[in-house]
C-alpha positions in Angstrom: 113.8 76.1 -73.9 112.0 73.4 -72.1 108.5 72.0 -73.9 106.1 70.7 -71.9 102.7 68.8 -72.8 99.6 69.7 -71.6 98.0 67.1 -69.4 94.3 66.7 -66.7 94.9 68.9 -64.0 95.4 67.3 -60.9 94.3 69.8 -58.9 92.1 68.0 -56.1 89.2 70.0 -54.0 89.0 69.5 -50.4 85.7 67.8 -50.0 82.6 70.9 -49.1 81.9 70.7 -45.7 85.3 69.5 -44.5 86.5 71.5 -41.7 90.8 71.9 -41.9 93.2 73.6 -39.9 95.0 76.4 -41.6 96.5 79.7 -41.0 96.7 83.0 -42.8 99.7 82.8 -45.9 98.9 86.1 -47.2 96.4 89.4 -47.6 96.8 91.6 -50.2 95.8 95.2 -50.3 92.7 96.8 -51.3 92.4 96.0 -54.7 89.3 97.6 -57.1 87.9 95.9 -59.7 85.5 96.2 -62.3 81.8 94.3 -61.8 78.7 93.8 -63.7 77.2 96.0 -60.9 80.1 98.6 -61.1 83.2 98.7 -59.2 84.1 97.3 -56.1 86.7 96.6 -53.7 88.2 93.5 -52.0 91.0 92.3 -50.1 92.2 88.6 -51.4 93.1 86.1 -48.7 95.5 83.2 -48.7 95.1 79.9 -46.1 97.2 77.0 -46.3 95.9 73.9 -44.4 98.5 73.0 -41.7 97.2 69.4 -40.5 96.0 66.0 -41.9 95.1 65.1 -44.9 95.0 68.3 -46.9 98.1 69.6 -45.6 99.9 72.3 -47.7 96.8 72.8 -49.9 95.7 76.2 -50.2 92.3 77.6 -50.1 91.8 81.7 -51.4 89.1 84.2 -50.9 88.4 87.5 -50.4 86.3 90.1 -48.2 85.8 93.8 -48.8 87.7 95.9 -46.6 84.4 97.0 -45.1 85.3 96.6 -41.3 81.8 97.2 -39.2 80.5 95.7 -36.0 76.5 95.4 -36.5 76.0 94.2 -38.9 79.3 92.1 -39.1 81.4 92.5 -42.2 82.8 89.3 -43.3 86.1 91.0 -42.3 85.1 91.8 -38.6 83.9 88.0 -38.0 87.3 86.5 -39.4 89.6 89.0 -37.8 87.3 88.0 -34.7 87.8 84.4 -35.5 91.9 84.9 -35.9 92.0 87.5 -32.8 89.8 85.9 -30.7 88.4 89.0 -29.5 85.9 91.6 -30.6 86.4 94.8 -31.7 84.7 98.7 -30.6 83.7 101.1 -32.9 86.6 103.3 -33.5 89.1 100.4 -32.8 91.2 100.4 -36.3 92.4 97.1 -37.5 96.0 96.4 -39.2 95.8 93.3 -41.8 99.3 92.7 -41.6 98.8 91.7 -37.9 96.4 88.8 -39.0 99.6 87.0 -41.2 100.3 83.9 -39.6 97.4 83.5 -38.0 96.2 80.3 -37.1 92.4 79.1 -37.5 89.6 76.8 -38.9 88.1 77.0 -42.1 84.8 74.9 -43.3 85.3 74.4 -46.6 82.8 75.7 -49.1 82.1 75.9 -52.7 81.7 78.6 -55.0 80.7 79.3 -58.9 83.3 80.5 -61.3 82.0 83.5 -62.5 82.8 83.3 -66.1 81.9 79.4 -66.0 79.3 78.4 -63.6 80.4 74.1 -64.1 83.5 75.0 -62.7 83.8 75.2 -58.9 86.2 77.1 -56.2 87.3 76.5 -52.6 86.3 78.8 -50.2 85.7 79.7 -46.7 82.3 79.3 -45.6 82.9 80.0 -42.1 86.0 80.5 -40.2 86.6 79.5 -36.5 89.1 79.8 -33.6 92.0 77.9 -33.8 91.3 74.3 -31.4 91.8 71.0 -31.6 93.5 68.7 -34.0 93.1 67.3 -38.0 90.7 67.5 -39.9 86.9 66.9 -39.4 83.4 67.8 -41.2 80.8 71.0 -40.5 78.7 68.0 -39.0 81.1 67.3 -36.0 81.2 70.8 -35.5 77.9 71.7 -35.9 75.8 68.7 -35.0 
């Protein structure tokens, strides 16, 4: 049996702000879960930076499976992102068709829950797929 010794993570956070190119690892399925405000649902996403610096990291998040057009779920404007198209009411989405996708994340930060010091990757907004390495939101954004 192997023993190990505990040790400092060395986990690393892709600086907030940083825009990376990555594309779509996984999506689970609608998954339920209990909140402080009842139940909810969510899908949980996978992105694995593809280019420069942060290459093979991995940066997670989720959306609710709520798919509408005005206002835009979260969902609509990433599977618009990933697409690049948009999508009529009706039109029926399949998640699986996203996997592999390729795309640009600005990386955010959010709160754990259960301890609000500790901080999570995340996508803050998603665009098209362009270009090459990694920049920051200000190149992008001005």
């Amino acid at each position: 049996m192997p023993i190990v010794e505990a040790s400092e993570s060395e986990f690393e956070m892709i600086p907030e702000g940083t825009i990376v190119h990555a594309r779509v690892k996984e999506i689970s399925d609608v998954q339920t879960y209990e909140g402080p405000r009842g139940d909810f649902q969510k899908i949980n996403w996978k992105f694995e930076v593809t280019e420069g610096e942060y290459k093979g990291f991995f940066i997670l998040d989720g959306t609710s499976p709520k798919f509408s057009i005005d206002p835009p779920s979260k969902l609509y404007e990433w599977a618009n992102a990933l697409l690049g198209r948009t999508f009529d009411v009706g039109e029926r989405l399949d998640t699986d068709d996203l996997l592999g996708l390729a795309c640009r994340i600005e990386v955010g930060y959010k709160p754990d829950r259960k301890d609000p010091d500790r901080m999570w990757m995340r996508v803050e907004t998603m665009l098209p797929a362009s270009g090459t390495g990694a920049g920051s939101a200000e190149d992008v954004f001005g």
